[in-house]
N, C-alpha and C positions, 0 to 999 in steps of 0.2 A: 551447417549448424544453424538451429534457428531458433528462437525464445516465441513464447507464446504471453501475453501477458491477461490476467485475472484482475479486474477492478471490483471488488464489490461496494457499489454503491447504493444500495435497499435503506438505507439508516438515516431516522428519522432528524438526526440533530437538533435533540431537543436542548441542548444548553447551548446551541448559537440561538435559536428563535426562530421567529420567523414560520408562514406559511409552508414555505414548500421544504420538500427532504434537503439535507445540507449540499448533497452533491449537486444539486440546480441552484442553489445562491451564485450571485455572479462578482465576479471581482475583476474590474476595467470591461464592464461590458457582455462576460463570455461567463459561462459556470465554469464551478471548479472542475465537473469534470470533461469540461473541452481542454481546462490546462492539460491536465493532467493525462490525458490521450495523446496531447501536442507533445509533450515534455516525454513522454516514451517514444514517441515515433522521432525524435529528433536525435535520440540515442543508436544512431544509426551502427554502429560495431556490434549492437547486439542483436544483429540479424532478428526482425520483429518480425514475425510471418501472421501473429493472429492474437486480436482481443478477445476475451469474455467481458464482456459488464453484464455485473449482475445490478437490475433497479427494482422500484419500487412496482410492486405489480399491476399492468395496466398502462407501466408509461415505455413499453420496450418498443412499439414502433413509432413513437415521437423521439425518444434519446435515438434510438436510431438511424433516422433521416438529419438530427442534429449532427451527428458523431461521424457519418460518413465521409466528409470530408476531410476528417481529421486522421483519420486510418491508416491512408497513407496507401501502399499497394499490400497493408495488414489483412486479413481475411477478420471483419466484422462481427462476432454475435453478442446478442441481447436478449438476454433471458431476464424470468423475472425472482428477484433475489429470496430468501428465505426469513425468519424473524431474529437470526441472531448472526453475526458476520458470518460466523463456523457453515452456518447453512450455506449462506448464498456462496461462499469458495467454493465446498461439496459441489451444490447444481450447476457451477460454472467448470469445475473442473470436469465434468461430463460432457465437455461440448470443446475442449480441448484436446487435439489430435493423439494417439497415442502413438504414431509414428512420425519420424523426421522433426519430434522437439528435443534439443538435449537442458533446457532448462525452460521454468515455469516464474516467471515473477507473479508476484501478490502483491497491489499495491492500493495503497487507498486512496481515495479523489479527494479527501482533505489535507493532500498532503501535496498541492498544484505546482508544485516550484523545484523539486526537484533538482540539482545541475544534472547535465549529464554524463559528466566521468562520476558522478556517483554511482548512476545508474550502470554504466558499463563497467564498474570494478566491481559491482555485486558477479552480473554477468560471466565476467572474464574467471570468479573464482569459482564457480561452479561448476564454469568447463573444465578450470582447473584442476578438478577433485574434488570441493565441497560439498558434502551433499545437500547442506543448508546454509545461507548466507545473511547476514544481517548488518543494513549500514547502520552505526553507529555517532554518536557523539559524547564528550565527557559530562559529567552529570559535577554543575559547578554552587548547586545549593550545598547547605546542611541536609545530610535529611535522617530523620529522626523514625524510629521504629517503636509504633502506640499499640498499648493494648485496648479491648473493648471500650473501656473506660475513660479514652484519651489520654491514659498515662503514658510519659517515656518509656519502652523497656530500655532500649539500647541507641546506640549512634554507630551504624555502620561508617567504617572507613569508606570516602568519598573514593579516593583511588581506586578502587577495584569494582566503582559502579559507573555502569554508561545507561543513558539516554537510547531508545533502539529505535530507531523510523523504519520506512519504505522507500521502494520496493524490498519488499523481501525475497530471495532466490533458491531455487530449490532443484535440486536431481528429480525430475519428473516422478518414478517410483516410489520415490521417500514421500513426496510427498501426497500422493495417494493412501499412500498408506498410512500416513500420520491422518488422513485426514476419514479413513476406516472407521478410527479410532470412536468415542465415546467424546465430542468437544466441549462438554461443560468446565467453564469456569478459564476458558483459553480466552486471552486476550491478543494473541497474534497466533502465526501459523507456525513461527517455529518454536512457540510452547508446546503445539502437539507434537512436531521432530522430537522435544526432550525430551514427551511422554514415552517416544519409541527408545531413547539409549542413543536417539543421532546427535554426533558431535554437532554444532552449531557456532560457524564462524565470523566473525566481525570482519568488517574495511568501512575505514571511515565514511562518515555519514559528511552532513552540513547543517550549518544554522538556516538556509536558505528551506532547508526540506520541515520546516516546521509545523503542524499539526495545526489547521484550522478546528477552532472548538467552539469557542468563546465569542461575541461580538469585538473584543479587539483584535483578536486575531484576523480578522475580515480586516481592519484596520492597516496592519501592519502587510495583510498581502495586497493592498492597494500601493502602497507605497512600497513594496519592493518590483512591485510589476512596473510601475511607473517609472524607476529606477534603471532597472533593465530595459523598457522601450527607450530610454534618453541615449542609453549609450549603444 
């Protein structure tokens, strides 16, 4: 059994700043997405056989004399990504074996911290019969539903909304096929699964796996990395 893992990292991260695309900011030294290769290759249950990173075009044989070391005994490629995330999944998923993978992660390189039983319980339920997997976490704001206008309509019940991260995990077929599809307006990959009718399952996520966006978010992944090298 082997997983294949999908990074699409092409995206410009214009609300951190900054010169370069968000996935070559660095945080203690290394980009986010050397964590973020490290942090799936250290998910060792999940039998890793092979990356896609999809990047900015023009920079695939420099990330990739970068990333090589980090691969592990993972089969490598580097392709160059597309202008909306939906795309660069698409071009990466072409360079993903269609034999001997029984599942597919999708993960993004702002998301460096990952643990790794999160990463192997996505894994583990996919072999298990998921066709689609999402790690999750509880969504501990108010949060409040506006119209155009910025007025309230409603206040959904907090209980039955979660927070969704990465990696995302998928039955290799499904999600070709979700990814067939037509992807405007999808903001992950197992929005297109729903477009198909595919059940789409949760297992806990982490606070650790949180979404670099923002310049404090750079902040706070400094100090948790610093955190984790102490101990």
């Amino acid at each position: 059994m082997n997983t294949a893992a999908i990074i699409p990292a092409a995206g410009l991260g214009l609300r951190l700043g900054g010169a370069e695309p968000k996935a070559f900011r660095e945080v203690g030294g290394e980009s986010l997405l050397v964590h973020a290769v490290r942090g799936l290759t250290a998910a060792t249950a999940t039998g890793l056989s092979c990356f896609v990173i999809a990047v900015p075009p023009g920079t695939e044989d420099v990330v990739g004399k970068q990333l090589e070391p980090y691969a592990g005994a993972a089969e490598l490629h580097v392709v160059a990504g597309g202008a909306e995330r939906t795309d660069s999944v698409r071009m990466a998923l072409e360079l993903v074996p269609v034999d001997g993978i029984d599942c597919i992660l999708v993960h993004d390189a702002a998301r460096p911290f990952v643990p790794v039983d999160v990463i192997e319980r996505v894994v583990a339920a996919v072999r298990g019969g998921a066709p689609a997997v999402v790690p999750v976490v509880p969504v501990t704001d108010t949060i409040k539903r506006v119209d155009s206008d910025g007025r309230v309509v409603d206040t959904p019940d907090r209980s039955a909304l979660v927070a969704v991260q990465t990696p995302q995990g998928f039955e290799p077929s499904v999600l070709r096929r979700a990814h067939a599809l037509e992807g405007a307006g999808a903001t992950d990959d197992a929005m297109l699964c729903e477009r198909l009718g595919v059940t789409v399952q949760t297992v806990a996520g982490s606070e650790d796996a949180f979404k670099i966006t923002r310049p404090r978010d750079l902040q706070l992944a400094e100090w948790l990395l610093a955190e984790r090298r102490s101990t």
